[in-house]
C-alpha positions as CSV (number, residue, x, y, z in Angstrom):
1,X,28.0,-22.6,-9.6
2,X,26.6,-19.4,-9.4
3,X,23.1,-20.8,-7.5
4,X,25.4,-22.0,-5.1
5,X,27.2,-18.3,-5.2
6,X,24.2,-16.6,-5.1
7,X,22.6,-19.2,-2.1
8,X,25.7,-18.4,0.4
9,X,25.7,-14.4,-0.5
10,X,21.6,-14.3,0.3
11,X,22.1,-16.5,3.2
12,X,24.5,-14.3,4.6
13,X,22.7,-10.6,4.3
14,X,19.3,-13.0,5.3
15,X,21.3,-13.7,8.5
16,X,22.8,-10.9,9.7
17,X,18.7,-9.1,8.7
18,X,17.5,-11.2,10.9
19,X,19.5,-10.7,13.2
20,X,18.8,-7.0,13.1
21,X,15.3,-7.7,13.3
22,X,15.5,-9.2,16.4
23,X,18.0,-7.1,18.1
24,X,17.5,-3.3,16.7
25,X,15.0,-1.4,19.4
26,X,13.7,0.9,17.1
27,X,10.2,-0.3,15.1
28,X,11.6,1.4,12.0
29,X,14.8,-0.5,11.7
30,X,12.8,-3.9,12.5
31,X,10.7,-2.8,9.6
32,X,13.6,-2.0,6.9
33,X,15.2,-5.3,8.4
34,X,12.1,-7.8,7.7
35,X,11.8,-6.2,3.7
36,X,15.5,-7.5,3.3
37,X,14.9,-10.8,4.7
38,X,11.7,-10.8,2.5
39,X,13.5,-9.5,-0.3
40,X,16.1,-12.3,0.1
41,X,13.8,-15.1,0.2
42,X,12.2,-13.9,-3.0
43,X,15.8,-14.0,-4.9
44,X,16.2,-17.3,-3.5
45,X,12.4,-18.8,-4.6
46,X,13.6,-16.9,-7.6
47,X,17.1,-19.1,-8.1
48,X,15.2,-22.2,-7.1
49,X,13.0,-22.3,-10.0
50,X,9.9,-21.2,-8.2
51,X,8.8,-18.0,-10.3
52,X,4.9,-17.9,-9.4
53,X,6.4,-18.0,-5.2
54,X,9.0,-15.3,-5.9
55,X,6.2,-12.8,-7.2
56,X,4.0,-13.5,-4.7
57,X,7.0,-12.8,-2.1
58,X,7.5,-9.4,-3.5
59,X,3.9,-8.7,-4.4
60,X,1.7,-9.8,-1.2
61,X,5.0,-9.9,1.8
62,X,7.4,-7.3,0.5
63,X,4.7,-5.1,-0.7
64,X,1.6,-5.4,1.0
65,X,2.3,-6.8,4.2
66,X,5.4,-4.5,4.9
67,X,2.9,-1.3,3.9
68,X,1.0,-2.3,6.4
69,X,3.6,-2.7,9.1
70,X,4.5,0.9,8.3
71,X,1.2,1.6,8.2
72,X,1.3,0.7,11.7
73,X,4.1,2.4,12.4
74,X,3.2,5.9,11.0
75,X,-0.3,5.7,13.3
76,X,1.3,4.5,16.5
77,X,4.4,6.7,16.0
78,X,7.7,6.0,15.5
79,X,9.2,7.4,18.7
80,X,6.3,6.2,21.0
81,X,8.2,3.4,24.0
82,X,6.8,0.4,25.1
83,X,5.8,-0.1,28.4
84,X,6.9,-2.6,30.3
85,X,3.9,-3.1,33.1
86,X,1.4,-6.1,32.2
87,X,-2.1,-4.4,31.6
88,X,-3.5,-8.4,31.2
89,X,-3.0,-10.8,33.7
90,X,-1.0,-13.8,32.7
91,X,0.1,-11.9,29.5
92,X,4.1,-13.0,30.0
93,X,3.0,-16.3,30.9
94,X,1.0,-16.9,27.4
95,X,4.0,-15.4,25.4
96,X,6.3,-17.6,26.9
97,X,4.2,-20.9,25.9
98,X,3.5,-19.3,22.3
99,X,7.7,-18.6,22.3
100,X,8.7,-22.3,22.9
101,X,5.4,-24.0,20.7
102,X,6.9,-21.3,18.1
103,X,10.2,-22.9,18.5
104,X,9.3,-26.6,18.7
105,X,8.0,-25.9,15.4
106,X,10.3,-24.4,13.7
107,X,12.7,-27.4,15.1
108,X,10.5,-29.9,13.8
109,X,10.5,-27.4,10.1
110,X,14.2,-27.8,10.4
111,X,14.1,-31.4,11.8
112,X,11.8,-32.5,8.5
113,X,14.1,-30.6,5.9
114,X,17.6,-32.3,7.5
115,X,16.6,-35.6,8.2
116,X,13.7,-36.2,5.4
117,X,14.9,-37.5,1.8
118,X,14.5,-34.6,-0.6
119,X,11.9,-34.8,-2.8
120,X,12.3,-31.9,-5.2
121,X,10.6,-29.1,-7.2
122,X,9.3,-32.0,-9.9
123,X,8.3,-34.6,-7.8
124,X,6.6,-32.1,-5.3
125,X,4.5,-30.8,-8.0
126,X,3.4,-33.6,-10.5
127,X,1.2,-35.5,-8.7
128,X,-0.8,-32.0,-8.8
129,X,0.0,-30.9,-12.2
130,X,1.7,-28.1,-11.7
131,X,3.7,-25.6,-9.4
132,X,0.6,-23.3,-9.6
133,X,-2.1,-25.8,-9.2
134,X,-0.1,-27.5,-6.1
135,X,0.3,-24.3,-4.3
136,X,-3.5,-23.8,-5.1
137,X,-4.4,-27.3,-3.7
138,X,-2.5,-26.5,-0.6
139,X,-3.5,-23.0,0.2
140,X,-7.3,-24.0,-0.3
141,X,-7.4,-27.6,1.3
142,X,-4.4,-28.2,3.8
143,X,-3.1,-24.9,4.9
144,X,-6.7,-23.2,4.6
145,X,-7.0,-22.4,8.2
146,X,-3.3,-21.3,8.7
147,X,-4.4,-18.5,6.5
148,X,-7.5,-17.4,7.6
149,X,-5.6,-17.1,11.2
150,X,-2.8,-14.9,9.2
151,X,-5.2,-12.7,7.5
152,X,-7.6,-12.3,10.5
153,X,-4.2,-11.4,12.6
154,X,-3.8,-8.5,10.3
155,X,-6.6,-7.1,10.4
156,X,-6.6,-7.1,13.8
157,X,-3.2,-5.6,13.8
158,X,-4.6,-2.9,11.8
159,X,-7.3,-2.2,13.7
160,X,-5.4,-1.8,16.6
161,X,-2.9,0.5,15.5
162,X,-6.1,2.7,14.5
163,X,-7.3,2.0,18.3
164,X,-4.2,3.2,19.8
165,X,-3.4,5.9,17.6
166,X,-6.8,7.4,18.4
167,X,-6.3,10.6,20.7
168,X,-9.2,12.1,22.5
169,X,-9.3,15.9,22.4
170,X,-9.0,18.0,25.5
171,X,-11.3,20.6,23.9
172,X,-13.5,21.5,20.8
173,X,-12.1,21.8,17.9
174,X,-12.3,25.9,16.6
175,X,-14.2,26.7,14.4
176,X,-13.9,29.6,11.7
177,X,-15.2,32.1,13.6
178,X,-13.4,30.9,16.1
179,X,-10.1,31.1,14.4
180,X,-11.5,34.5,12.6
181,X,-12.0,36.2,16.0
182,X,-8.3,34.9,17.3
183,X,-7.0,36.7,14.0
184,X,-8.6,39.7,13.9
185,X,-7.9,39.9,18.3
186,X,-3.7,39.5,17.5
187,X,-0.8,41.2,15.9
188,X,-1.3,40.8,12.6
189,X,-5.8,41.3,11.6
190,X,-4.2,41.5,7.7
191,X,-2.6,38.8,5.7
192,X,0.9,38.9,6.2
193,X,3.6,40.1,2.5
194,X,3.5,37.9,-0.3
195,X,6.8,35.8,-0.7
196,X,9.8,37.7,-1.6
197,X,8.5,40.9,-0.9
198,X,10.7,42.2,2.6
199,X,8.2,44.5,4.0
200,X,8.8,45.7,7.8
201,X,4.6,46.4,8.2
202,X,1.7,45.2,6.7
203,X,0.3,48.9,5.9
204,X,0.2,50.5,2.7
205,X,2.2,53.5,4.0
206,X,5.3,51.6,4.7
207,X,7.3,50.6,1.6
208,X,9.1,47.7,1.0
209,X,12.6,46.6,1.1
210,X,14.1,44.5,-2.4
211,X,16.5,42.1,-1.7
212,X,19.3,44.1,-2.1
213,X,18.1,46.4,1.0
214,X,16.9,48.8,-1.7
215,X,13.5,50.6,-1.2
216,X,11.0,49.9,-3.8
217,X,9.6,53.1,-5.2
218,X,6.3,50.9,-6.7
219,X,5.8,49.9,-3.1
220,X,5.5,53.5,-1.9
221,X,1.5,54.5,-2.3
222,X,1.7,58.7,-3.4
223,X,-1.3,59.4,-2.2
224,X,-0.7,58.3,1.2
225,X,2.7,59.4,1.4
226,X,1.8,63.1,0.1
227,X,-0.9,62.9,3.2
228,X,2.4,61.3,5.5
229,X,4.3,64.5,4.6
230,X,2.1,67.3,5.1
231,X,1.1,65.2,8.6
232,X,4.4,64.6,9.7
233,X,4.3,60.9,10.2
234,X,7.2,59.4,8.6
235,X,8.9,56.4,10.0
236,X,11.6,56.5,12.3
237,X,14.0,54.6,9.4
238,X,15.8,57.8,7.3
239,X,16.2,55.3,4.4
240,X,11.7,55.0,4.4
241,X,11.1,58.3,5.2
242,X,13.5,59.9,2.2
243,X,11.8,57.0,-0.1
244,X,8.4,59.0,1.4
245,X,9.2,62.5,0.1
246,X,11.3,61.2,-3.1
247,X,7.7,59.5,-3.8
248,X,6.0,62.5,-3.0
249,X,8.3,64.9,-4.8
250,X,7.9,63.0,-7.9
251,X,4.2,62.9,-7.9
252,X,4.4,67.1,-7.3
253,X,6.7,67.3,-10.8
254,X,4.6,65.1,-12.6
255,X,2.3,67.6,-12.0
């Protein structure tokens, strides 16, 4: 009872992921979409009595081979568009052929499961010895090429998600001199206040602000304000220029 409860609930959310997959437009969701199918199929391998396949669903698909779809993602970029003008002749042509030889055999997959007697998880598996050393003898003998293809595919795949995410630059990188000079030639030649600190300038002569609007009297050098004073260049602010004389009056009486 509850494999056949837990076979109709995963069938559904397999579905209607599918679906998704093939009808969202954006790569991400197509992404997200495929892991639940793949997450699905595990749980069902899972219920099915097939442990070593269920690990190897979440390990190597679910894991490895969805990275590296968002892999691909992250280096193409998510908001990038497809266009839709053929850069290789005959390119729609091919992908129709590969669309219907895809679906003539997935009818024949579903053709063989419907009409074929069952055979089962034992009988499958003892003439081999084993669920592990069938799967072994299949990988390695009958389904050896089928493989190789997938795991050259991939690579490839990888390898042109580098190729395309590969921008040429319109001019040098700077250097640091470069990026010296550009400081030293703008606003601001000095590093800027240290967090938390509400200063209006960068100069030593300028005090600075606490957060309550308040001006710090440790901010205030005496030295320079005492030479501000008898100068006569205070700042425009009243609330800077009284913390200037208060600064410089104290330093007179500690005196």
């Amino acid at each position: 009872m509850g494999e056949t409860i837990t076979f109709w609930v995963l069938a559904v959310v397999s579905v209607s992921a599918a679906l998704g997959l093939v009808l969202s437009r954006k790569a991400v969701y197509c992404a997200l979409m495929l892991g639940v199918v793949m997450g699905s199929l595990a749980v069902l391998y899972a219920v099915q009595g097939a442990p070593f396949l269920a690990a190897v669903q979440i390990i190597v698909y679910t894991g490895a081979v969805m990275m590296l779809f968002l892999f691909v993602l992250m280096l193409v970029g998510v908001d990038s568009t497809d266009s839709l003008v053929e850069t290789i002749k005959g390119q729609r042509f091919w992908a129709i052929v590969a669309g219907l030889g895809f679906a003539a055999l997935l009818g024949l997959a579903v053709g063989n499961v419907a009409f074929a007697p069952p055979a089962g998880l034992g009988g499958a598996t003892s003439q081999y010895g084993g669920n592990v050393q069938g799967l072994a003898q299949l990988i390695f003998t009958r389904h050896v090429f089928a493989f190789e293809v997938a795991s050259a595919l991939l690579i490839t795949a990888a390898l042109a998600a580098m190729v395309l995410a590969h921008r040429e630059r319109a001019k040098a990188k700077p250097t640091q001199k470069d990026l010296a000079r550009a400081r030293f030639a703008g606003p601001h030649p000095t590093p800027l206040p240290g967090p938390g600190v509400y200063a209006r300038h960068n100069a030593n002569d300028m005090p600075a602000l606490l957060p309550d609007g308040t001006v710090s009297e440790l901010s205030v050098n005496r030295i320079i304000a005492r030479h501000d004073v008898q100068e006569g260049r205070l700042p425009e602010d009243p609330r800077l220029a009284e913390a200037i004389r208060q600064a410089v009056e104290v330093e007179e009486e500690s005196k």
